[in-house]
PABABA-977742 format. One line per field, with one value per residue: residue number from 1; y, x, z of N, C-alpha, C in turn. Coordinates in steps of 0.02 Angstrom, whole numbers, plus 32768, in hexadecimal, padded with zeros to 4 digits. Layout:
! residues N
resi (NUM:...) .
n.py (Y:...) .
n.px (X:...) .
n.pz (Z:...) .
ca.py (Y:...) .
ca.px (X:...) .
ca.pz (Z:...) .
c.py (Y:...) .
c.px (X:...) .
c.pz (Z:...) .
***
This chain:
! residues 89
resi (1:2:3:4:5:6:7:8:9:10:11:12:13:14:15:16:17:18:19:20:21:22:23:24:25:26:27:28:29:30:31:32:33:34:35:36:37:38:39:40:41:42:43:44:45:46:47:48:49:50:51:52:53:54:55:56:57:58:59:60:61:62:63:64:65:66:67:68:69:70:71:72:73:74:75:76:77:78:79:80:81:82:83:84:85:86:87:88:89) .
n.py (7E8C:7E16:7E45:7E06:7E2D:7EC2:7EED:7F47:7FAB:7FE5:806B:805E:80BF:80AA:80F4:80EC:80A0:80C4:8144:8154:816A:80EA:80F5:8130:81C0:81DC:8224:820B:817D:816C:81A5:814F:80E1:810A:8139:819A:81FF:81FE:8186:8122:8137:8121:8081:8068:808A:8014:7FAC:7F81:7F79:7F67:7FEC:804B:8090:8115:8112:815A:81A9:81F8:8201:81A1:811F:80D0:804E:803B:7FDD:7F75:7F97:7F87:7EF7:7EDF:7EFA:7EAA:7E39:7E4E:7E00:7DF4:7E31:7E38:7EC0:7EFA:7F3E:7EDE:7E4D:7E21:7DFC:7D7B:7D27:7D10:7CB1) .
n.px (8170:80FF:8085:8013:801E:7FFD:7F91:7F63:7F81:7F1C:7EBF:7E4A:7DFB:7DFD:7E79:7EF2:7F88:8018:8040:8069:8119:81B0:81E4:81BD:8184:8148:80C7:8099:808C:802E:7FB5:7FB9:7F85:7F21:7F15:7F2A:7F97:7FEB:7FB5:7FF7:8074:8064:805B:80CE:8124:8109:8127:80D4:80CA:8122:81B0:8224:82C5:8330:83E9:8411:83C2:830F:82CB:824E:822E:81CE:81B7:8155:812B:8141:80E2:805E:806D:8061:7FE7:7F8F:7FBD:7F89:7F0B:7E4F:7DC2:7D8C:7D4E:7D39:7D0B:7D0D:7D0E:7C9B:7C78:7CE8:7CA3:7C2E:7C3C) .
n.pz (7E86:7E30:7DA2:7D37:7C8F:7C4C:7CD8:7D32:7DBB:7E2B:7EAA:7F1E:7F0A:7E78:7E3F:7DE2:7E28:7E08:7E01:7E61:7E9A:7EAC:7F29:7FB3:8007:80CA:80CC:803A:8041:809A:805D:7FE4:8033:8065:80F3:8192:81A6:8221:8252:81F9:8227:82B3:8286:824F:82B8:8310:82D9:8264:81DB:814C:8149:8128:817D:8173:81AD:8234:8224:8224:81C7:8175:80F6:8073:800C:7F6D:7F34:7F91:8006:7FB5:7FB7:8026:8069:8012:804C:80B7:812A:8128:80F6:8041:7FF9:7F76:7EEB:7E79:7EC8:7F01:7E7B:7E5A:7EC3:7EA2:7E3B) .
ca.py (7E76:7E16:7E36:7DEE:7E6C:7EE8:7EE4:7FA6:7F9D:8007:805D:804C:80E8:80AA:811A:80C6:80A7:80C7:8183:8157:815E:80AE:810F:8167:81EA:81D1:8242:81F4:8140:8167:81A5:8110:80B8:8143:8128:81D8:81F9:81ED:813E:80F2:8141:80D1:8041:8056:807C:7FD9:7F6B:7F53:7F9D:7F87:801E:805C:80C7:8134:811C:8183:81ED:81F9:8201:8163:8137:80AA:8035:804A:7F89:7F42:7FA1:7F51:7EA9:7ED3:7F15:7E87:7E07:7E3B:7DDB:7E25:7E29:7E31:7EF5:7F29:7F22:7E8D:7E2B:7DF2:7DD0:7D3F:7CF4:7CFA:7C94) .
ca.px (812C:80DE:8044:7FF7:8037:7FC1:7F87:7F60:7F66:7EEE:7EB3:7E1A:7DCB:7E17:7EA3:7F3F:7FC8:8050:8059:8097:8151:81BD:81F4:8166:817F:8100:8082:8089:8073:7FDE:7F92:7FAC:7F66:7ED4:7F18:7F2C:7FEF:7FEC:7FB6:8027:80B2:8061:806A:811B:813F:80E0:8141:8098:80D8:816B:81D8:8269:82E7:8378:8414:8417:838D:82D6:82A9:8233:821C:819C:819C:8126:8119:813E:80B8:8030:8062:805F:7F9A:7F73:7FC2:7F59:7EB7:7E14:7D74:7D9A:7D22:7D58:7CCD:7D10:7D0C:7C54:7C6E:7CFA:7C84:7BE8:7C53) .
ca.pz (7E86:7DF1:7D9C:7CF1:7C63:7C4A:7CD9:7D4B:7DFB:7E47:7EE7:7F38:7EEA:7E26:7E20:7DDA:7E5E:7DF4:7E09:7E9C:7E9F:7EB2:7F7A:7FCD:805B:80E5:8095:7FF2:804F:80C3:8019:7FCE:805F:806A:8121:819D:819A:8267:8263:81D7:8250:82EC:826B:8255:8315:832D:829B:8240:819D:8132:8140:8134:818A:8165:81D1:825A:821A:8246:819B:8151:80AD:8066:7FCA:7F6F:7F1E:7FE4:801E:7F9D:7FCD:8071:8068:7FF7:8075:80EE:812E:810F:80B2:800B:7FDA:7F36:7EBC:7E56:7EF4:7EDD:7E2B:7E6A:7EEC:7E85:7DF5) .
c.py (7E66:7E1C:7E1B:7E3B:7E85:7F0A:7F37:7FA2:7FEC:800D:8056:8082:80DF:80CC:80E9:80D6:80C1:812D:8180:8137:8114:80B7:8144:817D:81C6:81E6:821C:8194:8122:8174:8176:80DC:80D3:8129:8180:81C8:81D0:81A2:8120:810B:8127:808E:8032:8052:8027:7F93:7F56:7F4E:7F8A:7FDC:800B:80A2:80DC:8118:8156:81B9:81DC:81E6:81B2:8169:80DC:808B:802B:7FED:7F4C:7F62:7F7A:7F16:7EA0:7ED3:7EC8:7E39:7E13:7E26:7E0B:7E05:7E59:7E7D:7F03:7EED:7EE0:7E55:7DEE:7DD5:7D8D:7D1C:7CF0:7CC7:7C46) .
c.px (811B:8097:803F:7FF7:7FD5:7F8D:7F85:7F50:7F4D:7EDA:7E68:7DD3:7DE6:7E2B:7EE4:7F7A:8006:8056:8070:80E4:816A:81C7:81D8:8186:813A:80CE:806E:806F:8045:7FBD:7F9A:7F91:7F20:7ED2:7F30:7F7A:8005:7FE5:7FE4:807B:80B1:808A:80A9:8145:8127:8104:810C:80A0:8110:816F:8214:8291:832F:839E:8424:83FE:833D:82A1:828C:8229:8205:81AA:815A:810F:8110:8104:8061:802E:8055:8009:7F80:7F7D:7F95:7F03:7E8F:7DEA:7D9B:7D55:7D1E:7D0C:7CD7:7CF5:7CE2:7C41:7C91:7CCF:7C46:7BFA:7C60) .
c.pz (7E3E:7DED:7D5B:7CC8:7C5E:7C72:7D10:7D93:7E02:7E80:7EDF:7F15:7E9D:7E1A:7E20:7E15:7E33:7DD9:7E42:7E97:7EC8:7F00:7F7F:8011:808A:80CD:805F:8002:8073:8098:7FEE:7FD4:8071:80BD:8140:819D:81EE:8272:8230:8211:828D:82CF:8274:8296:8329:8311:8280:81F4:8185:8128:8141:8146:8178:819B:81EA:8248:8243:8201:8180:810E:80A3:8006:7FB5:7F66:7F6E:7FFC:8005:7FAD:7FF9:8098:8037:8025:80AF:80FA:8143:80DE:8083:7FFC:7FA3:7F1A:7E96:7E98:7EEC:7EA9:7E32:7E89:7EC5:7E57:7E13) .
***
């Protein structure tokens, strides 16, 4: 994933993403998503999500950089406080 140097991705409440490890357990990727754990584990039953699975395990495990693109590819109203500063401009 590129961004413009310098440049701090951020969640939704302005805590830097990048304490989050490059491969996220489920826990660590419904908290990233500020999603309940139970439903990001529909998502993935469902194929809504990139994941990924072990071979012949049970265990999942989540990028963290595929998952941003994956939230940023999807359609939606645009919330985040800047938002209104683009459309007012």
């Amino acid at each position: 994933m590129s961004h413009p140097a310098g440049t701090i991705l951020t969640m939704s409440d302005g805590a830097p993403v990048e304490p989050f490890p490059p491969v996220l357990t489920t826990a660590q990727a419904a908290e990233l998503l500020s999603v309940h754990v139970e439903y990001l584990r529909r998502m993935v039953r469902e194929g809504r999500i990139p994941a990924h699975r072990f071979p012949g395990g049970r265990e999942i495990r989540f990028l963290r950089d595929e998952l941003i693109e994956w939230v940023l590819a999807q359609p939606g109203h645009d919330r985040s406080p800047s938002a209104g500063d683009r459309q007012r401009a």
